[in-house]
C-alpha positions, -999 to +999 in steps of 0.1 A: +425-028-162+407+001-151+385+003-183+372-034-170+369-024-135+344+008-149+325-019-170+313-040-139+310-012-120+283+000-150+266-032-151+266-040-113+247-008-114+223-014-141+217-046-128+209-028-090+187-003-106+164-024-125+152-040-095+149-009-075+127+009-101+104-021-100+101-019-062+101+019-060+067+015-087+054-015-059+055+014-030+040+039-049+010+022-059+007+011-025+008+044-014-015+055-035-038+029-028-038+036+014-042+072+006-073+067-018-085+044+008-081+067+036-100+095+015-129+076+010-128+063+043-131+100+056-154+111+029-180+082+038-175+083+074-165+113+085-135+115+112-118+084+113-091+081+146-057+074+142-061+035+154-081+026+124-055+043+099-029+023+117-044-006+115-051-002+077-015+007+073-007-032+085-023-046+054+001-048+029-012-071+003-026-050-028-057-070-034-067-068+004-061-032+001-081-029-034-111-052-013-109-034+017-113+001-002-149-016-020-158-025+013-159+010+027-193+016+003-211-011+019-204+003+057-224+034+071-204+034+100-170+032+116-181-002+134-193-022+106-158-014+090-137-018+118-159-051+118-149-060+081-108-046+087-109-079+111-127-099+087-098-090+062-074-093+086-088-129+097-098-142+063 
């Protein structure tokens, strides 16, 4: 009886993991995408404060992030991309 007992325990817990991995992978390319963002955000515009991070961290859908990091080349200042953050946010 135990042997069985081991044997779901096994398979409940491959089962579990392989769906874990998968979203552990999700939030690290997320992460990695927000902090390439935020580099070139402070590479092309110099200090950026805290409320524009934040409101960067809100996006969570990876193309919005992958559009919103293109857009940073087209802005030459913090306005005209706060300006397209709410475009994103409102598109």
């Amino acid at each position: 009886m135990l042997d069985i007992l081991e044997i779901a325990r096994e398979k409940g817990l491959e089962e579990g993991r392989v769906p874990g991995v998968e979203e552990g992978k999700a939030i690290g390319v997320e992460e990695a995408t927000l902090e390439m963002l935020f580099d070139a955000l402070m590479e092309k515009l110099g200090v950026v404060p805290p409320r524009v991070f934040e409101r960067v961290r809100t996006v969570r859908d990876r193309d919005a992030l992958k559009s919103l990091f293109r857009r940073i080349f087209r802005c030459d200042s913090l306005g005209a991309f706060e300006e397209e953050l709410e475009k994103l946010k409102m598109g």
